[in-house]
C-alpha positions as a Markdown table, in Angstrom:
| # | Residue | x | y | z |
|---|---|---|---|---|
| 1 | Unk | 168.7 | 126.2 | 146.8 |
| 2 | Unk | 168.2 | 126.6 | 143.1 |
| 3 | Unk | 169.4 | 130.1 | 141.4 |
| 4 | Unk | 167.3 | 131.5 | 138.8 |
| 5 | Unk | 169.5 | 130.4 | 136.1 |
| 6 | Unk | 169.2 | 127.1 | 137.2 |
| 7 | Unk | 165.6 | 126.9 | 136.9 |
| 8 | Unk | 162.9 | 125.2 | 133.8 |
| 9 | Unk | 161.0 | 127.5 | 132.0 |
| 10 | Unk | 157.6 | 128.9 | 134.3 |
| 11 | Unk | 159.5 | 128.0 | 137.7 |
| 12 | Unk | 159.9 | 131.5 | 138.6 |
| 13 | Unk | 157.5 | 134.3 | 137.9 |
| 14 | Unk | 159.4 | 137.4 | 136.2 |
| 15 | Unk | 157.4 | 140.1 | 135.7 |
| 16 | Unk | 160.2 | 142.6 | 134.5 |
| 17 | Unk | 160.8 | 139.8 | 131.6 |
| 18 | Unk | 159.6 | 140.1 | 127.5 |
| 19 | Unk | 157.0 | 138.2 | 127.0 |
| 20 | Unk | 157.8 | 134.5 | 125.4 |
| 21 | Unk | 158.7 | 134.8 | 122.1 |
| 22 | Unk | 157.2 | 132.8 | 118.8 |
| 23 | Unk | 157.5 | 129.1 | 118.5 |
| 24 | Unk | 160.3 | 128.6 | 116.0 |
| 25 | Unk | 159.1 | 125.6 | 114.7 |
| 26 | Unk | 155.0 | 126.8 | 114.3 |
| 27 | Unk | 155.9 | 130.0 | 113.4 |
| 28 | Unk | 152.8 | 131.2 | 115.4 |
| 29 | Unk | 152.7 | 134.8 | 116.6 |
| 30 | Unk | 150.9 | 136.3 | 119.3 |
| 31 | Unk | 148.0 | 138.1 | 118.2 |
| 32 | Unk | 147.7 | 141.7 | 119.1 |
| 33 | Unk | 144.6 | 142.2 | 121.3 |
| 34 | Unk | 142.8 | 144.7 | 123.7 |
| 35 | Unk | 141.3 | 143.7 | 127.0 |
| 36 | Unk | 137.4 | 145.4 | 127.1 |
| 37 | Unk | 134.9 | 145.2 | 130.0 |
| 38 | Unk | 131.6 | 145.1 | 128.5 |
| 39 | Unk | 129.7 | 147.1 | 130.6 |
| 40 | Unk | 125.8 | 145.9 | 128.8 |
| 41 | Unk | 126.8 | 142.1 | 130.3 |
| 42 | Unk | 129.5 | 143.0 | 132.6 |
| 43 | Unk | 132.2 | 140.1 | 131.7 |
| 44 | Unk | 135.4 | 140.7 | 130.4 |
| 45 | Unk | 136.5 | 139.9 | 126.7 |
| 46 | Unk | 139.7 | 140.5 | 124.3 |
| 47 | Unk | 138.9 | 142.0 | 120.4 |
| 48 | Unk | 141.8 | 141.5 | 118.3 |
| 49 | Unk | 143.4 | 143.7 | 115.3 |
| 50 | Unk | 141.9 | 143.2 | 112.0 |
| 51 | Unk | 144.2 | 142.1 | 108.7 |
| 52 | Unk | 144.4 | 145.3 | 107.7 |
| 53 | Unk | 145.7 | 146.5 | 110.7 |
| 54 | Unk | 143.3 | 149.3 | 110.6 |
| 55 | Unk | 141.4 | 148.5 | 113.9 |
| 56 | Unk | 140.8 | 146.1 | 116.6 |
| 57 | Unk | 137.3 | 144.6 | 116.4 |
| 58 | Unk | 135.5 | 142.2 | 118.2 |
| 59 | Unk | 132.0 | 141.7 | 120.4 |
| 60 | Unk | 130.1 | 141.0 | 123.8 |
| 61 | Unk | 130.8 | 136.9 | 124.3 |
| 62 | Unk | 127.7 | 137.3 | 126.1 |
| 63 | Unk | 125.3 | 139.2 | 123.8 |
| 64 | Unk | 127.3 | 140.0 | 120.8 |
| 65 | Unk | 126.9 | 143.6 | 121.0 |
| 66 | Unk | 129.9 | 144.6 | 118.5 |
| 67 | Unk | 132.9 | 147.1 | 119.5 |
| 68 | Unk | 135.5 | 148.5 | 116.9 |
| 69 | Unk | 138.6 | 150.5 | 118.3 |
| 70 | Unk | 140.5 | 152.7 | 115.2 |
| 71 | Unk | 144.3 | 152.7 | 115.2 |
| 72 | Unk | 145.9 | 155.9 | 114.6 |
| 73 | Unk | 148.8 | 157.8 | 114.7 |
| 74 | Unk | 150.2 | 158.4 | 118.6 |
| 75 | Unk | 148.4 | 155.6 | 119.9 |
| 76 | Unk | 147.5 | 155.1 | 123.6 |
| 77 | Unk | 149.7 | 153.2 | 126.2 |
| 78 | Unk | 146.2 | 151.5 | 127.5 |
| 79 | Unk | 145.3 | 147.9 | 126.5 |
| 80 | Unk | 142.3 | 147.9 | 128.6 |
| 81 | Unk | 139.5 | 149.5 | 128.0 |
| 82 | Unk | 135.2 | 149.6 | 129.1 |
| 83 | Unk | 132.9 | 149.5 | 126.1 |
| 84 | Unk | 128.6 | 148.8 | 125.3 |
């Protein structure tokens, strides 16, 4: 039987672990998101921090009702959230 450090990559689910980091050779970063049910169509979407860092912002991806979440000082430990 296989240890875990003998294991590829995705063979064992680890839910303690940091998520994967950046490709070193795309240079592609995550992009920071929050997860919102939209309550007007009832389906789930992600809205994603602006450039400026400023707020998250994003819309229905059924009826493109729109939804802005400012960042501020503190924060909140949530990355779900209901919305519309």
């Amino acid at each position: 039987m296989k240890s875990r450090n003998d294991s590829r990559p995705g063979e064992f689910f680890d839910a303690s672990s940091d998520p994967v980091p950046p490709d070193p050779h795309t240079g592609r970063e995550s992009r920071p998101f929050l997860g919102i049910q939209f309550r007007c169509c009832r389906t789930y979407g992600r809205i994603y921090r602006d450039s400026g860092r400023t707020q998250y912002k994003g819309s229905c991806p059924r009826c493109g009702s729109r939804v802005s979440v400012p960042i501020g000082p503190g924060g909140q430990g949530s990355r779900f959230f209901s919305a519309g």
